[in-house]
N, C-alpha and C positions, 0 to 999 in steps of 0.2 A: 790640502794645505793651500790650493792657490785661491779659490773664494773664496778661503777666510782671510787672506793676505789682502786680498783685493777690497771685500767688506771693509776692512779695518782701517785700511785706505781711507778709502771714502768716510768713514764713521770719523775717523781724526779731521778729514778736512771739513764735515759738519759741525763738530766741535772747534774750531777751533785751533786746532794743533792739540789738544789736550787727549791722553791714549787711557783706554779704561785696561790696566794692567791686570787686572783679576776677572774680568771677563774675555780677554782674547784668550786663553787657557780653554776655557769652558768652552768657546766657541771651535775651537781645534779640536777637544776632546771627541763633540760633537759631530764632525766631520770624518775623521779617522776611526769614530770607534761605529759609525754607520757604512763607511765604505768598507770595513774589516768583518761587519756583521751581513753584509750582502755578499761578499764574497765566499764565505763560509755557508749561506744559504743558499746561494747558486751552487757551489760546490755538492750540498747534499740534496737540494731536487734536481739536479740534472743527474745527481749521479743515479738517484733512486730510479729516475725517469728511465734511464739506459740510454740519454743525450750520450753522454760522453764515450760509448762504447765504440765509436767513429771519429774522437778526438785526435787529432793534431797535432793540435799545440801543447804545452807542459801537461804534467800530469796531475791529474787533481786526486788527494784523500779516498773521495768517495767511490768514484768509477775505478780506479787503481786498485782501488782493496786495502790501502795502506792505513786507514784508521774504519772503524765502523761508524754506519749513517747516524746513527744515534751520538755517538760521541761528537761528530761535526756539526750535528742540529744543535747539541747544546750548549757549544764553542760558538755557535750564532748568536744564539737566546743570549747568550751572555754577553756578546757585546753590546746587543739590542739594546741589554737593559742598563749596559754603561754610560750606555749617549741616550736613554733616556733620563737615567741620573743628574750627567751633565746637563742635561738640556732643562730639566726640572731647577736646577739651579740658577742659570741663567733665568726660567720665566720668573722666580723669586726675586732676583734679583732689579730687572726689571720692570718687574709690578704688571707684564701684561699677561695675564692666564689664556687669555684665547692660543697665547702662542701653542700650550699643549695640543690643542688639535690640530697643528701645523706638523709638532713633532711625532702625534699619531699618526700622521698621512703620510711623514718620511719613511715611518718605520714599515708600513703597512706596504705602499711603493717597492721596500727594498725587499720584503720578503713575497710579494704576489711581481715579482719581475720574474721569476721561476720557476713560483711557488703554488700550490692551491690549483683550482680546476682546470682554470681556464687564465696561464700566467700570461701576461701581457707583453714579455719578453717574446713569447713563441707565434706573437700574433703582427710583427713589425713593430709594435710603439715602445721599444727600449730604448731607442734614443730619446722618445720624445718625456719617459720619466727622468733619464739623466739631464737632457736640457733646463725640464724643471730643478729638478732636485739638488742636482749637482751644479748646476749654473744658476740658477734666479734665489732658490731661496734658501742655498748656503751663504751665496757672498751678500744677498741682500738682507736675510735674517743678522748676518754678521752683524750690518754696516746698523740695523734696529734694535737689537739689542744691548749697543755700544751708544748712540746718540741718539733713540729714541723716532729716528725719521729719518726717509728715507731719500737720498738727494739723486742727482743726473749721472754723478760718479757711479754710484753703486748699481742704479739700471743696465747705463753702458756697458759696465766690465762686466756684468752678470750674465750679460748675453754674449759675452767675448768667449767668456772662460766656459760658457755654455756648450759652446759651438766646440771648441776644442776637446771638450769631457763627450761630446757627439763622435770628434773624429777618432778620438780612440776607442771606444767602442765598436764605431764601422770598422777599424783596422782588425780589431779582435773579430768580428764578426764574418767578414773578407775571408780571414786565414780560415776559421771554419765552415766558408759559406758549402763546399761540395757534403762536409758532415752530417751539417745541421738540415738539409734538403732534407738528406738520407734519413736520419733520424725525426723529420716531421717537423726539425723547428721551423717554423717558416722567420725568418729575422727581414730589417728592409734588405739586408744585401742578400739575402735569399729572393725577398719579393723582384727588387732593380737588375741583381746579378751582379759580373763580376765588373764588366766595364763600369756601370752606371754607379757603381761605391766609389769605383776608384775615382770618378770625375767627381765626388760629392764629398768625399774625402778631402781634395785637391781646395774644394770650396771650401768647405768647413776651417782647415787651417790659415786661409788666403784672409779670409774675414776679417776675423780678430784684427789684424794689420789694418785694416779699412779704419776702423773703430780708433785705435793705436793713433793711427794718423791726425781723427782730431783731437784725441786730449793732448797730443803733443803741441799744440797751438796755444794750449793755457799750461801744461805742466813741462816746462823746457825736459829735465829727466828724464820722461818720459822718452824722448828720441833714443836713447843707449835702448830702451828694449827692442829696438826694431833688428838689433843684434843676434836676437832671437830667430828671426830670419836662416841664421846660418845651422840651426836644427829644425827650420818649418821647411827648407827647400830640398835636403837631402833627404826628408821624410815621405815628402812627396815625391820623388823623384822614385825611390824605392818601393812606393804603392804601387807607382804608374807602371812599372816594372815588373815587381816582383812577380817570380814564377814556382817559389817556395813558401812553402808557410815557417822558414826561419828568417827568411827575410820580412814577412810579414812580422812574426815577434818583434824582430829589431825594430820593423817600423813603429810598431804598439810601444816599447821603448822610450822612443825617441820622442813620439807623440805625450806621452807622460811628464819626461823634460821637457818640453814645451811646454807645456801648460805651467808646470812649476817658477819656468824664467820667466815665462811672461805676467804669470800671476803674482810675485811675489816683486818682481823685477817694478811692474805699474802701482802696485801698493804701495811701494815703497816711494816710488815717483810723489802718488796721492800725497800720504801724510810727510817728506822731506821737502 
């Protein structure tokens, strides 16, 4: 939700003030039905894997026993194919077709993060498809498919909202980094450890506020997000800390709301 809030942002302040009401839909749909169909595909290759048989944190479908793999493979495919629906509409809409191979490379991303020989997740670069994916070209495909071009707004916060979709992943990553050793993932907080996440963690949330700082020099509004502050410090505070993996949860959490205040909180700034 918060790329596409932030996109939409910046796509009203390209426009104009003028909001494309039938495509911020499509663009959300887009968003949610790919983060719903990655989850469900991480849930059945790490389960098939035996990742999860050293898990920690909640319990997942697959490794649990509690639905079979086949039924959660096809509870993926099926969102896959929702947000490639949405997404096919949106390129209609827009008249630009290249975009389909944009949404091929999301869908592809989402499912070899886990998935396939050699998943990209188990090699350190999960953050760096979430950066992409999740940060540059949800809020910035938003901010293109709404106004047609892409402005300084939409880059900025693409890398804002980036870096935070980073830090929740390291948090998730963190609470299972002694698992995932164990089970051969090698994730970056496998590769750095536990110190060298938590100080990267600390960075990744500290950022965005940097970023924050100058749109608030052209979008006055903009300064209420810095409000956001009062769930990025006690987030960090509890990384720096934490000595459970339920405190890690709550950190993951809290990092989720953050990202939501600040991305929905500065879009809002954008187009009011």
């Amino acid at each position: 939700m918060a790329p596409v809030a932030l996109g939409t942002g910046a796509a009203v302040v390209a426009e104009g003030g003028v909001f494309h009401e039938y495509r911020i839909p499509l663009c959300l749909a887009v968003a949610v039905f790919l983060q719903l169909g990655v989850n469900y595909a991480n849930d059945y290759s790490d389960g098939v894997r035996g990742t999860d048989k050293h898990r920690v944190g909640p319990a997942r479908l697959t490794g649990s026993g509690a639905a079979r793999p086949r039924t959660v493979l096809t509870v993926a495919l099926v969102f896959f194919a929702l947000a490639a629906v949405a997404g096919l509409a949106l390129t209609i809409l827009s008249r630009q077709y290249w975009l389909l191979a944009v949404g091929a490379a999301a869908i592809a991303a989402a499912w070899f993060y886990t998935g396939g020989k050699r998943p990209y997740g188990y090699a350190a670069l999960g953050e760096v498809g979430v950066f992409v994916f999740f940060g540059l070209v949800a809020t910035i495909g938003s901010t293109f498919v709404q106004a047609g071009t892409v402005n300084s707004e939409s880059w900025l916060s693409a890398i804002a909202i980036g870096f935070l979709a980073c830090a929740a992943l390291l948090a998730n990553n963190l609470r299972d980094l002694e698992q995932d050793a164990r089970a051969g993932k090698r994730t970056l907080s496998v590769r750095i450890g536990s110190r060298g996440s938590r100080v990267l963690y600390c960075v990744l949330i500290a950022l965005p506020f940097g970023i924050l700082a100058f749109f608030a020099v052209f979008y006055p509004l903009s300064i209420l997000v810095f409000f956001a502050l009062l769930i990025a410090i006690p987030a960090g505070l509890i990384v720096l800390t934490a000595r459970t993996a339920r405190e890690l949860v709550l950190a993951l959490g809290l990092t989720s709301l953050l990202a939501l205040v600040y991305g929905v909180g500065l879009g809002a700034a954008f187009a009011f």
